[in-house]
C-alpha positions in Angstrom: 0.0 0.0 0.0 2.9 2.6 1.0 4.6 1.7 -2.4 1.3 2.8 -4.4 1.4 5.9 -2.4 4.6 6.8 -3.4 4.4 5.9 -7.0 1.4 8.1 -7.2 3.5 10.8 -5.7 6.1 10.8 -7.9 3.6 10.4 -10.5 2.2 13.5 -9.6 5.3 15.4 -9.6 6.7 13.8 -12.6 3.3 15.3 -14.4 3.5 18.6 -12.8 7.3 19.5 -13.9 6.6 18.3 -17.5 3.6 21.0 -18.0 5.9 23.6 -16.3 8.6 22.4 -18.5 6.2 22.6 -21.8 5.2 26.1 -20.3 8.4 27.6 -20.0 9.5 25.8 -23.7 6.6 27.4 -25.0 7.2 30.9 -23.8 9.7 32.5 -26.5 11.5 35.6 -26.7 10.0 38.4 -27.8 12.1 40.6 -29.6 10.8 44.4 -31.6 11.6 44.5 -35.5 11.7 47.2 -38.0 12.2 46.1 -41.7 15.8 45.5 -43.2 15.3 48.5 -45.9 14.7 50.7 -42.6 17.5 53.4 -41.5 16.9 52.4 -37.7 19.1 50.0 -36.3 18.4 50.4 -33.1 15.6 51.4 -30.4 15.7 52.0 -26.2 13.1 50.3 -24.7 11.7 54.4 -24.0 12.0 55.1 -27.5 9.7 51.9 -28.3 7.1 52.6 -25.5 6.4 56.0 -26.7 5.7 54.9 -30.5 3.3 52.0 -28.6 1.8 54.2 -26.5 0.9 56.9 -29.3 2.8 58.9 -27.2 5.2 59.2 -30.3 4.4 58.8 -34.2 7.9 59.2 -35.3 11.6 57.7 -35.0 13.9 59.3 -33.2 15.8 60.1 -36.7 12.3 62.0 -37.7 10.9 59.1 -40.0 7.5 58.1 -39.5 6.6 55.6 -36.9 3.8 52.9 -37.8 3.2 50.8 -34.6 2.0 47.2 -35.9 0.8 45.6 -32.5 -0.5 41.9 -32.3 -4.6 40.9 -30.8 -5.4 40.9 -27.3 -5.0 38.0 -25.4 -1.5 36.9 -27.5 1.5 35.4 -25.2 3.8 38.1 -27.7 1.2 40.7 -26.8 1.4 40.7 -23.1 5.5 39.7 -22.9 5.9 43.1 -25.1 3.6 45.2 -23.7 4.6 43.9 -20.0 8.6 44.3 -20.7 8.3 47.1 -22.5 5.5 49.7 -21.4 5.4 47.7 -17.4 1.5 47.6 -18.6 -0.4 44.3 -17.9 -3.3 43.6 -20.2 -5.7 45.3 -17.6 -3.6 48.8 -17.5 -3.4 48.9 -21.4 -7.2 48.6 -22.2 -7.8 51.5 -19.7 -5.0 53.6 -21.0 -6.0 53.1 -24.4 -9.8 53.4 -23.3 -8.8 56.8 -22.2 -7.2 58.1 -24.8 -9.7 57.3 -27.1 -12.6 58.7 -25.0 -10.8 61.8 -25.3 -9.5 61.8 -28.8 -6.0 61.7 -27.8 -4.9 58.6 -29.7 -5.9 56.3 -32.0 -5.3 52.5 -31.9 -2.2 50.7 -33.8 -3.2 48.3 -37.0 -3.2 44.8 -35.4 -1.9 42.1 -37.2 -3.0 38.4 -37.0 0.1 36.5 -35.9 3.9 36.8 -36.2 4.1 36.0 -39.8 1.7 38.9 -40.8 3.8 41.1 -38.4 7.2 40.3 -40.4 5.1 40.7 -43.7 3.8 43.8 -43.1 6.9 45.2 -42.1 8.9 43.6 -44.7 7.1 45.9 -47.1 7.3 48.9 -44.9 10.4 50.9 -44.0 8.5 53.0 -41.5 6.8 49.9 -39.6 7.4 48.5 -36.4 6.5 45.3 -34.5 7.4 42.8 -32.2 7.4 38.9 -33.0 8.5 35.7 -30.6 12.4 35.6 -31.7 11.7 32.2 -33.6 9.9 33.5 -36.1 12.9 36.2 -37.5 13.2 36.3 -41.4 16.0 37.9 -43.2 13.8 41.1 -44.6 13.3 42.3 -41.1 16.0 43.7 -38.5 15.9 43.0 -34.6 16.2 47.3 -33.5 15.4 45.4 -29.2 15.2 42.6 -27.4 13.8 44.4 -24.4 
């Protein structure tokens, strides 16, 4: 009987550190991208939050700035916006709620996934997003890994 109630233990524990392993796998590295044909090479984490935040709609060289965010509820989403801006899902909705009650800002053009994301700023020299590292192509540049 006490050998059954050890097994189960161990069974137990041996389940629990394989879905905390899969979780932690899963969990990439977000990293903000502008495209390749773009004159910015590099951004501060400040510099990024700003263009996020529509605090900012250009670069810090004067070129425009087109924020290309990712949908609500995204793993990419929160990491960036969490890293970033130190804004949880919660806090963003009510700043951006905010803004947009009082006509301050307007919202970035949301793309369905990562590949979209590198596509769309593939094709502009003014965008900027963040993707999970793993998804990197060679017509986009890495300007942070906050």
């Amino acid at each position: 009987m006490r050998t059954i109630f050890i097994n189960r233990n161990i069974f137990k524990l041996a389940l629990v550190l394989f879905f905390a392993a899969g979780s932690l796998v899963a969990r990439g590295e977000v990293v903000v991208i502008v495209s390749a044909k773009s004159t910015i090479t590099s951004l501060t984490e400040e510099q990024t939050a700003r263009i996020f935040l529509g605090k900012n709609d250009k670069f810090p060289n004067g070129q425009s700035a087109i924020p290309i965010d990712q949908p609500e509820g995204e793993s990419v989403r929160d990491e960036f916006y969490s890293k970033v801006t130190h804004k949880n899902a919660s806090q963003l909705a009510s700043y951006w709620s905010k803004l947009i009650f009082t006509g301050e800002g307007r919202l970035s053009k949301i793309a369905e996934d990562d590949k979209e994301v590198v596509k769309e700023i593939a094709n502009n020299p003014n965008a900027i997003g963040y993707i999970d590292k793993s998804a990197l192509k060679k017509n986009v540049r890495v300007v942070l890994t906050p």
